[in-house]
TORZATOR-34056 format. One record per residue: residue in three letters; z, y, x negated of N, C-alpha, C, O in turn. Coordinates in steps of 0.2 Angstrom, whole numbers, plus 5000, padded with zeros to 4 digits. Atoms other than C-alpha are relative to their C-alpha. Layout:
BEGIN
AlaZYXZYXZYXZYX...
This chain:
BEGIN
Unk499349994998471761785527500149965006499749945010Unk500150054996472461665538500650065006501050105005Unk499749974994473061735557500149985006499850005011Unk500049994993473761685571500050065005500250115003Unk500049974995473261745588500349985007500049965011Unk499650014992474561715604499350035006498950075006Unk500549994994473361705619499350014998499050055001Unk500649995002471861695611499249955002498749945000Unk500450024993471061595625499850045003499350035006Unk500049954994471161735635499550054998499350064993Unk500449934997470161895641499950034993499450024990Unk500249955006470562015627500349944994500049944989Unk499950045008471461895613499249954995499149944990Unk500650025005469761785613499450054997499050034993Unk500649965003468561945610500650034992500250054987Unk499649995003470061985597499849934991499649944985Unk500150085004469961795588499150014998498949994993Unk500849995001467861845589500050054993499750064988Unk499949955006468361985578500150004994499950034989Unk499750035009469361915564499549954997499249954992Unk500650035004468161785563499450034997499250024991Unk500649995001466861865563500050054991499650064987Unk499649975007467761965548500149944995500149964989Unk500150015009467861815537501049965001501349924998Unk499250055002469761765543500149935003499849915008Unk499750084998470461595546500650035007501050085006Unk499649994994471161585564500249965003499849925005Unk499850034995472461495574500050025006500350075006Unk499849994993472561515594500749965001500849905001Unk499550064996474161475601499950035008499950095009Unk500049994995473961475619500249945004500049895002Unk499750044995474861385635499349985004499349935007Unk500749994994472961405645500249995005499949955008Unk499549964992474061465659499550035004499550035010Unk500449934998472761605661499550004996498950034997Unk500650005004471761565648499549954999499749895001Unk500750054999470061465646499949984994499850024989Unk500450055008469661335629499250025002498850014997Unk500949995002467761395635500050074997499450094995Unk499849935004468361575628499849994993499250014990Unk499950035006468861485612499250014995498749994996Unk500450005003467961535597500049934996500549914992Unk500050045003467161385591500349994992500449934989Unk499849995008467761435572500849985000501049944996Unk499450015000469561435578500449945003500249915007Unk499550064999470861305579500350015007500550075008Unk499550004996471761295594500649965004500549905007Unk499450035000473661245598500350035009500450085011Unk499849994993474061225616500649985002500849945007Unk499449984998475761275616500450065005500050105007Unk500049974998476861375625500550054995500950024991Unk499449975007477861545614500650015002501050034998Unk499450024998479361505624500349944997500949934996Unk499650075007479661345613499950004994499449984990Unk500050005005480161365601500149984993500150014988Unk500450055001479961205593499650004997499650004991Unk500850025001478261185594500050074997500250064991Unk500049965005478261365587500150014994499750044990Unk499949995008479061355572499749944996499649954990Unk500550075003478161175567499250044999498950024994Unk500649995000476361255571500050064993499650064988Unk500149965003477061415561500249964992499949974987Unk499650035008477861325546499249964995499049974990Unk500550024999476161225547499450034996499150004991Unk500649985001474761345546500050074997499550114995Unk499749945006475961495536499550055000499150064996Unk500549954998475161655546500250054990500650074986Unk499749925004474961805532500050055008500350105007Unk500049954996474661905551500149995007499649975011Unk499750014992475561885569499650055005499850115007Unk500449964995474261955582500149975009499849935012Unk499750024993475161935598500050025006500550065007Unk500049994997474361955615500049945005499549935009Unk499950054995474961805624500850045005501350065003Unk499549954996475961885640499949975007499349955009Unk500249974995476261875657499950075003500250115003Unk500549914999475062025663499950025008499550065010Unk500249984996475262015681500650065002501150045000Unk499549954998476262165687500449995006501050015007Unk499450014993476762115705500249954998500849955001Unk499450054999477361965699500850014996501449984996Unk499449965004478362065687500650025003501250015002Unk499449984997479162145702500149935004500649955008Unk499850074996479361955712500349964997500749945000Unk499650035002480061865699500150034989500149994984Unk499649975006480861985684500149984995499850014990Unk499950055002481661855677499549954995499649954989Unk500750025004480161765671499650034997499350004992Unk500549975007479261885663500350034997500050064992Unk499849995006480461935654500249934994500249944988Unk500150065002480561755649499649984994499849944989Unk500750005004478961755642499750064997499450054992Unk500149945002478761935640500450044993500250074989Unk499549975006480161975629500449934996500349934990Unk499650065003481261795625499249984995499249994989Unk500650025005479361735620499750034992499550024987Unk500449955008478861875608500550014996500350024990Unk499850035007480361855599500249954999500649954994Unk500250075002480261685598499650004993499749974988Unk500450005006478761735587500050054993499850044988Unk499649965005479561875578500449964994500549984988Unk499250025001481061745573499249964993499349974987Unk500350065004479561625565499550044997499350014992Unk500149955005478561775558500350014993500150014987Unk499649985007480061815547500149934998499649924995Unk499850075002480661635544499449964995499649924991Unk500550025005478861605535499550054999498950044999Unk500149965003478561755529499650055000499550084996Unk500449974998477261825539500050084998500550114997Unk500149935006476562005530500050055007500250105006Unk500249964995476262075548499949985007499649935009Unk499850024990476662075568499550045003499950085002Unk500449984995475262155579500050005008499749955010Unk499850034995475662175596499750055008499750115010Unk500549964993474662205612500550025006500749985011Unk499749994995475862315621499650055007499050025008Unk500349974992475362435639500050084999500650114998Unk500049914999474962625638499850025007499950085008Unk499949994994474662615657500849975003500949995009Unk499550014994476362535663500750034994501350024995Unk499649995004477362595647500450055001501050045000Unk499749925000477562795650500050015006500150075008Unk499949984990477562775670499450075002498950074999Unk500449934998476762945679499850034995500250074992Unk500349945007475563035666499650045003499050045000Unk500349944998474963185675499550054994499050084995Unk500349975003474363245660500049934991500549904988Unk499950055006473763105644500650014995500750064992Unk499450025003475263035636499850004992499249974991Unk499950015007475463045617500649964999501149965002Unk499750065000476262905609500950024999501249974996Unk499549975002477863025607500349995008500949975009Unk499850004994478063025625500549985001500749944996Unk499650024998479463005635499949915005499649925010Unk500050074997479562795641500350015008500850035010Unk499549994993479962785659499449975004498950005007Unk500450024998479062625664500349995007500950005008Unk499750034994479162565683500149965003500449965008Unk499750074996478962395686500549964991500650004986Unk500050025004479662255674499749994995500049994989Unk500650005006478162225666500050064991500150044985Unk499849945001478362405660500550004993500550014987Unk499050005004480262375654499849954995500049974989Unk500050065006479762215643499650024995499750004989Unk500449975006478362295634500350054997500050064992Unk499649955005479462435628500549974998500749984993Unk499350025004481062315625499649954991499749964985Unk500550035004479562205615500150054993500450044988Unk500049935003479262385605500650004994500650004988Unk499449995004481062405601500349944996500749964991Unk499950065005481262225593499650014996499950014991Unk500450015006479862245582500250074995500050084989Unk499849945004480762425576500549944997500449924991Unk499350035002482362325573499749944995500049934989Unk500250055004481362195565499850024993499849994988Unk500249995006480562285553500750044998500650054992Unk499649965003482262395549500549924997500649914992Unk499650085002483262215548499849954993500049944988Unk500250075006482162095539499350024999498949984998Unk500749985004480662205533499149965002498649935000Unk500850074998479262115544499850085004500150125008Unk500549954998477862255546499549985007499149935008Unk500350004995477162295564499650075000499850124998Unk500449944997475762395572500149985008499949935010Unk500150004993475862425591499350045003499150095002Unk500649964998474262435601500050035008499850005013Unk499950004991474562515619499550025003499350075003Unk500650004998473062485628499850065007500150115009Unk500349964994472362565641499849955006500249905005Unk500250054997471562455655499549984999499150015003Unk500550045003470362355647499849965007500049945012Unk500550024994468862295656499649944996499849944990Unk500650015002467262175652500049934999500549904998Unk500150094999466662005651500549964997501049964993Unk499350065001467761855652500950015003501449995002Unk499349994995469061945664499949955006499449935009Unk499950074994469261815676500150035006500750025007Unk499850004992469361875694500249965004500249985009Unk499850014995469961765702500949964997501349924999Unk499650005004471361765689500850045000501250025004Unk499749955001472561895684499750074998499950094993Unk500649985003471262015682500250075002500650105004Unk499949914998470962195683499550015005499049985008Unk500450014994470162295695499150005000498649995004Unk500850015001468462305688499849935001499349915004Unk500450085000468162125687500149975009499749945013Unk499950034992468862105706499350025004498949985008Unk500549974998467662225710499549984998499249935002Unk500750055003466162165700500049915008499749905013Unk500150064997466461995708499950015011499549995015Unk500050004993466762055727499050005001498649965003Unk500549984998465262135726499349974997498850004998Unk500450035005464162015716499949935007499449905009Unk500250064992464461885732500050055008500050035014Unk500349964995464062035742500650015007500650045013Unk499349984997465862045750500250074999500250114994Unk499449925001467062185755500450014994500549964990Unk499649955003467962285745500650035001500650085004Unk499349974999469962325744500250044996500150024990Unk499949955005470462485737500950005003501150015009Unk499150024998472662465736500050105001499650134997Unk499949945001473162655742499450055000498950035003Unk500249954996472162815743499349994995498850034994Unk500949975004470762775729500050064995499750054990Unk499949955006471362945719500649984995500950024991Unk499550005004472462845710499549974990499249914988Unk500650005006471562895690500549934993501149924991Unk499950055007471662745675499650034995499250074995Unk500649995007470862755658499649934997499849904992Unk500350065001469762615656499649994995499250044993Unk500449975006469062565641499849924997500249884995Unk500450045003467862425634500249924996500149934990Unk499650065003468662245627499650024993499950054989Unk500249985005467462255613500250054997500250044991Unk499849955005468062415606500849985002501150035000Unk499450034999469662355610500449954995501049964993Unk500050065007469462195598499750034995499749994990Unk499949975008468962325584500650024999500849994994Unk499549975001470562425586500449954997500749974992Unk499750035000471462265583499649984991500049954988Unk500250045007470462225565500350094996500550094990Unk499749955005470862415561500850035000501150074998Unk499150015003472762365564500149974996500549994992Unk500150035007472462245553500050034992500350024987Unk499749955008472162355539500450054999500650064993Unk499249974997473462465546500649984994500850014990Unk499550025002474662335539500049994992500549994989Unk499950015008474262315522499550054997499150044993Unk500249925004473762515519500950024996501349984995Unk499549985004475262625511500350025005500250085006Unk499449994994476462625526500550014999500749994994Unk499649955002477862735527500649955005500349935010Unk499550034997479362645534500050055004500050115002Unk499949974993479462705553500750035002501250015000Unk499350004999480862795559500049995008500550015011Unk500050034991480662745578499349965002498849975000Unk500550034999479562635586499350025001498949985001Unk500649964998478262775591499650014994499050014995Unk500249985007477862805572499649944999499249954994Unk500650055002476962625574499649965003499549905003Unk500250044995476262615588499350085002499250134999Unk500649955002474562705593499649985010499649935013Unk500350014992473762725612499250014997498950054994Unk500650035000472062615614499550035006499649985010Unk500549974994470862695627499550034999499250034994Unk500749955004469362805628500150065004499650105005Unk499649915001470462965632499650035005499650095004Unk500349974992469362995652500549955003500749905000Unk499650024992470462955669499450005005499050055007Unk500650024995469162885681500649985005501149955003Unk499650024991470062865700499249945001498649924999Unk500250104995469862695710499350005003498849965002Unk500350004996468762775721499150024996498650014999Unk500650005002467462835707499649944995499049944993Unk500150055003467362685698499749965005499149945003Unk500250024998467162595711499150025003498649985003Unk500549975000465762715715499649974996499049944998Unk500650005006464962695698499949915003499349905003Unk500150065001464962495701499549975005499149925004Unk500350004995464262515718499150024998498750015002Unk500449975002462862595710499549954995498949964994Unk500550055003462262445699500249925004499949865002Unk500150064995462762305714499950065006500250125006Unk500049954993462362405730500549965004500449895004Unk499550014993463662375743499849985005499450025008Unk500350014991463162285760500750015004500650035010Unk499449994997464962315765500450034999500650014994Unk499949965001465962475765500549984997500749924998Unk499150035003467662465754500350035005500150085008Unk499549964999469062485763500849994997500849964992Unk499549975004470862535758500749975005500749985011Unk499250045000472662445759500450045000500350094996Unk499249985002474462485760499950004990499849954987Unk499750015006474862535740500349934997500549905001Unk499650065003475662395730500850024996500750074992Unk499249965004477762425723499749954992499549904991Unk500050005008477562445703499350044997499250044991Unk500749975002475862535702500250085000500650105004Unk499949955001475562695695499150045003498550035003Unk500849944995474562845705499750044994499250074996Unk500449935004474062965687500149954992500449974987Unk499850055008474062835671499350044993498850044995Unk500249975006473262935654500149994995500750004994Unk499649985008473262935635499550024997498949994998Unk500249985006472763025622500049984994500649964991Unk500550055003471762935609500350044992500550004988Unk500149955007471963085595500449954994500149944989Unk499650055006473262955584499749984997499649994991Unk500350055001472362825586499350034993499250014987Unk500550005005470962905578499950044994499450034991Unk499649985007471663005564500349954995500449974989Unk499450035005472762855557499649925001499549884996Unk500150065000471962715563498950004998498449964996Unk500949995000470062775563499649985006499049975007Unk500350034995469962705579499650065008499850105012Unk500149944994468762805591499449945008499049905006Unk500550014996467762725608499550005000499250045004Unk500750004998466162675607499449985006498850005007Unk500450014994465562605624500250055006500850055009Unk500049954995465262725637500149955006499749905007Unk499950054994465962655655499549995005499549955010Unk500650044997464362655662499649954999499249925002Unk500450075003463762545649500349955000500049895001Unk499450074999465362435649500149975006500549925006Unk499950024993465262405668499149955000499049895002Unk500750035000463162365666500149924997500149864999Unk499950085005463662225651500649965005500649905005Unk499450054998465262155662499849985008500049935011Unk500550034992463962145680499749954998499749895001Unk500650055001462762055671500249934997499949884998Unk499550075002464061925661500149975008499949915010Unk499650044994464961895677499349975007499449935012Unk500550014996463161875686499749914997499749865000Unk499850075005462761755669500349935003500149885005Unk499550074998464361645673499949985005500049915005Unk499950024992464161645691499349915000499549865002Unk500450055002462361535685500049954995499549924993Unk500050035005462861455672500949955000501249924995Unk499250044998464861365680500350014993500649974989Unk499449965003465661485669499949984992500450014989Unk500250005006465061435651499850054997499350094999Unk500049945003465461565638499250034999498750014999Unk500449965002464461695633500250044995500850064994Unk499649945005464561815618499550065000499650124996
C-alpha cells in the first residue's frame, strides 16, 4: 500500500514511517524540515522536502506517487507560538491540512489519518476526557486541531474521503529534539544529562498523560486498518476520532522526580512564572481506543523515560546520528 506521511521527518511521524515500513508499505515523507531531521528518515522512505502549504508542490507529488493513505502529522506544535503569532499556525495548522485533504480527494486517496491533540483539544480535564467530551480548547493550537476535526467530518460527509483521528496524549521518547519544539521530558532528559538546572513553568501539580512514541506509531498502523474495516459513516466528528495515551496523569513535579532518579540532579529544579495557553489538569480515557481500535499501552513510563535517557545520552556521543 502506497502512504504518504506529512512530517515524517519528525519525532513522532518518523517512528510512524518506521511503522508502515516495517509493515511492508511503500512510503512518501513530505516534509518542509522546519523541525524535522532527514537523519530521522527511514532509509526505505522517499522523501519530498516541501512545504503542505503549497500547494503546487502538493498536488504534483500527490498526482505523482497516488497515496491509497494520507497519514498527516506535519504541524506547527509549538503552543506559545500559537498564542504569539495565531495567524500562522492556523496557516499551517488548518489552510495546510486542507490543502492535503483537497489532493486526498482529487486523487482519490481511500483514507486521511490525522494526528490531532487530546491534551490541548478538550482544555481543563479534572477528570479523563472521553472522546464525546465537551471541546473547549485554550490556546490556538487547541482551536486548529478541532477546526482540522471538523473538515475531515465535512470531507468525508461531502466527497466520501474516509478519516481516523488520533488525539494524542503527550508523547515522549527518542528523537524528541530539545532544543526544538520539544516536550517536557526531552527538555528535562537533556538539562539533566549535561548536569544543568532544571525549570519547572508553575507550581509542578500541573498532571499530563504521557505516553511512549513507539506505542504511539502502533496506534497509527491500527488506524490504518481502522480504514479499510466495515466503517459506519460517522455522524459527528467524535465517532472517528479515538484518544491515544496510557490512561495515568503524572504531575510536572513527579515526573521530573522519576527522571531524576535515572540522571541524579547536581542542581535543584526550580520553578517559573506559568506560560498563557497551558493546561493545569490534561487527561484521557483510552477505553475507545481499545475497544474499536485494539489499541492498548504497552510501555510503562519508567521504562519509556530509561529508553529516551539512554537515546538522548547515545546522540549526545554519536553528533545526533539516528538510532532505532
Amino acid at each position: 500500500m502506497r502512504i504518504v506521511v506529512t512530517g515524517g521527518a519528525g519525532f513522532i511521524g518518523s517512528h510512524v514511517v518506521d511503522a508502515y515500513v516495517d509493515a511492508g508499505h511503500e512510503v512518501l515523507v513530505i516534509d518542509n524540515l522546519s523541525t524535522g531531521n532527514a537523519k530521522n528518515m527511514n532509509a526505505t522512505a522517499r522523501l519530498e522536502q516541501i512545504d503542505i502549504r503549497d500547494a503546487q508542490a502538493v498536488a504534483q507529488v500527490f498526482a505523482s506517487f497516488r497515496p491509497h493513505v494520507v497519514n498527516h502529522h506535519a504541524a506547527q506544535i509549538d503552543i506559545r507560538r500559537s498564542v504569539e503569532d495565531p495567524v500562522f499556525d492556523a496557516e499551517v495548522n488548518v489552510i495546510g491540512s486542507v490543502n492535503l485533504m483537497q489532493q486526498a480527494v482529487r486523487n482519490r486517496a481511500e483514507g486521511f489519518i490525522f494526528a490531532s491533540s487530546g491534551g490541548a483539544i478538550y482544555g481543563e480535564t479534572p477528570h479523563p476526557a472521553v472522546e464525546t467530551a465537551a471541546k473547549a480548547p485554550i490556546s490556538p493550537y487547541g482551536a486548529a486541531k478541532a477546526a482540522v476535526e471538523n473538515y475531515l467530518f465535512a470531507y468525508r460527509k461531502t466527497f466520501g474521503l474516509n478519516s481516523v483521528v488520533l488525539r494524542y496524549a503527550n508523547v515522549y521518547g527518542p528523537r524528541q529534539d530539545p532544543a526544538g519544539e520539544a516536550g517536557v521530558v526531552s527538555i528535562f532528559t537533556s538539562a539533566l544529562i549535561a548536569g544543568g538546572g532544571v525549570t519547572i513553568f508553575g507550581s509542578g501539580y500541573q498532571v499530563r498523560d504521557y505516553v511512549f512514541v513507539v506505542d504511539v506509531a502502533r496506534a497509527n498502523l491500527l488506524a490504518r486498518d481502522r480504514l479499510f474495516s466495515d466503517m459506519q459513516t460517522p455522524r459527528n466528528p467524535d465517532e472517528s476520532a479515538f484518544n491515544i495515551g496510557s490512561g495515568r496523569a503524572t504531575s510536572v513535579n513527579a515526573l521530573y522526580e522519576e527522571l531524576a532518579k535515572i540522571i541524579p540532579a547536581s542542581i535543584a529544579a526550580v520553578h517559573a512564572k506559568s506560560r498563557p495557553g497551558e493546561l493545569m489538569e490534561s487527561r484521557l480515557d483510552i477505553t475507545r481506543g481499545h475497544a474499536v481500535l485494539g489499541f492498548s499501552p504497552r510501555v510503562k513510563l519508567a521504562d519509556g523515560l530509561l529508553q529516551t535517557v539512554a537515546w538522548q545520552k547515545n546522540t549526545k556521543g554519536t553528533s545526533g546520528t539516528r538510532t532505532r
